[in-house]
C-alpha positions, 0 to 999 in steps of 0.5 A: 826808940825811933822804931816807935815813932808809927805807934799812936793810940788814939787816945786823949793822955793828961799831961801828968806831972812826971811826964812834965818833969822829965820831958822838960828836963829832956828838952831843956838840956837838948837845946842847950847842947845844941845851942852850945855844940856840946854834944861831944863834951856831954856825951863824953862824960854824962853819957854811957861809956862802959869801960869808963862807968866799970871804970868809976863813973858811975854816974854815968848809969843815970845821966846817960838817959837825959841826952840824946844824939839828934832831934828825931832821937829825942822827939820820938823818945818824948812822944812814947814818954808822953803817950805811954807815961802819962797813962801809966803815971794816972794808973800808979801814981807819980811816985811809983811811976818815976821809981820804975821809969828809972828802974828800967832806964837804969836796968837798959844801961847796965845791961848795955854795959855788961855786954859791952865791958871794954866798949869807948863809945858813948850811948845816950838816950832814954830808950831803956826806960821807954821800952819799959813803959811799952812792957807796962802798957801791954802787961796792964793793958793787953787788949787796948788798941795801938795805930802802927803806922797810924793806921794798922790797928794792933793789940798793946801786948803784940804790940810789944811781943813783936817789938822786943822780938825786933830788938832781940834780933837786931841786938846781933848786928853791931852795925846800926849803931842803936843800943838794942840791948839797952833796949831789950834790958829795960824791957826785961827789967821792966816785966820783972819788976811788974810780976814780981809787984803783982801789977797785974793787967786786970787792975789796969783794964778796971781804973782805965774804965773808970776813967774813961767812963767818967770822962764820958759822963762828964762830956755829956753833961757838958752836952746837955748844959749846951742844949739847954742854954740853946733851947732856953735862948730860943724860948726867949726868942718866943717869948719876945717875937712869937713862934712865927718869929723864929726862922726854919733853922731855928724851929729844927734846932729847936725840935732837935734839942727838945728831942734830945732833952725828953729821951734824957728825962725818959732815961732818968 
């Protein structure tokens, strides 16, 4: 997932509870490969080896999406888990989220290994599946903005059209060593699974509002407790030393919330 690692929306995500779960169990086991050199051992037998896996290790389907080759392999895999997953996650539920996280992480490896039957060599990693939040993203949120290089904006959906099409080119060079059609896989299954249950973009666009509506609400309300307790700390003031006594930042301070509290009252 590192050609992901320019992507960022601008946005503030919870930290949702599968999120948590699985970047957790990504990280704890990083660091105990790394810690231990275990790197060859793991990746041996808990990652994906199609000839072994068609062979009966059929594990292998499963594990091979919690290990992964490098620091910068793990780190811009957790980050799009985080920035695509725990938006997701919000819109579906934990449960429905982690079926299709392990859906399409499943789908990536299979397809991977079905083109790659004979294949010795072990891919790891959880691109599959993250490939396939960007799909959800772009199919349940088409028009939201995505910062390429934290600066290009672009919509989700070509965001993810131009992404897979990168894939699906770079699937032809076996030269780079990335899992391109594990990736392409998770994004197939991915748009599958999301047709065929109906998620349609509408349904994402209208709980996104919501949220972000009463996320709104809910800072104004905190704004306007704090110019309260402001006006109320210079009333005191008044009361205590006289309007003379306050000192010309006050007065502005004090003209500034008043302002602010009476539009409140004239929009009520």
């Amino acid at each position: 997932m590192q050609r992901l690692r320019f992507a960022y929306m601008g946005m503030g995500m919870r930290w949702t509870e599968i999120v948590r779960f699985l970047i957790l169990s990504n990280v704890t086991i990083f660091a105990v490969q790394e810690i231990f050199k275990l790197q060859g051992l793991l990746s041996s037998n808990f990652g994906l080896v199609p000839a072994e896996f068609f062979a009966g290790k059929l594990w292998m389907i499963v594990t091979y999406m919690f290990l992964h080759a490098n620091f910068w392999h793990i780190f811009f895999n957790m980050l799009a888990l985080w920035m695509f997953g725990s938006i997701l996650e919000q819109e579906w539920g934990s449960r429905e989220f982690l079926k299709y996280y392990l859906l399409t992480g499943l789908g990536g490896g299979l397809s991977y290994a079905l083109f790659n039957i004979h294949s010795t060599i072990p891919t790891v990693g959880a691109s599959g599946a993250i490939y396939g939040l960007l799909v959800a993203y772009a199919v349940l949120f088409p028009e939201n903005i995505i910062y390429v290089y934290f600066i290009i904006p672009l919509k989700a959906k070509w965001f993810a059209v131009i992404f897979g099409a990168i894939e699906f080119l770079s699937s032809f060079s076996r030269e780079s060593g990335v899992a391109h059609l594990a990736h392409l896989g998770g994004m197939a299954i991915g748009y599958i699974y999301l047709k065929r249950h109906k998620f349609l973009p509408q349904r994402g666009m209208s709980a996104w509002k919501e949220s972000r509506e009463e996320a709104a609400r809910i800072r104004e309300e905190q704004e306007l407790d704090r110019v309260r307790r402001e006006v109320d700390e210079l009333l005191d003031k008044i009361n205590r030393v006289g309007m003379d006594g306050l000192t010309p930042a006050e007065r502005k301070r004090l003209q500034k919330a008043s302002k602010i509290l009476r539009d409140k009252e004239r929009q009520e």
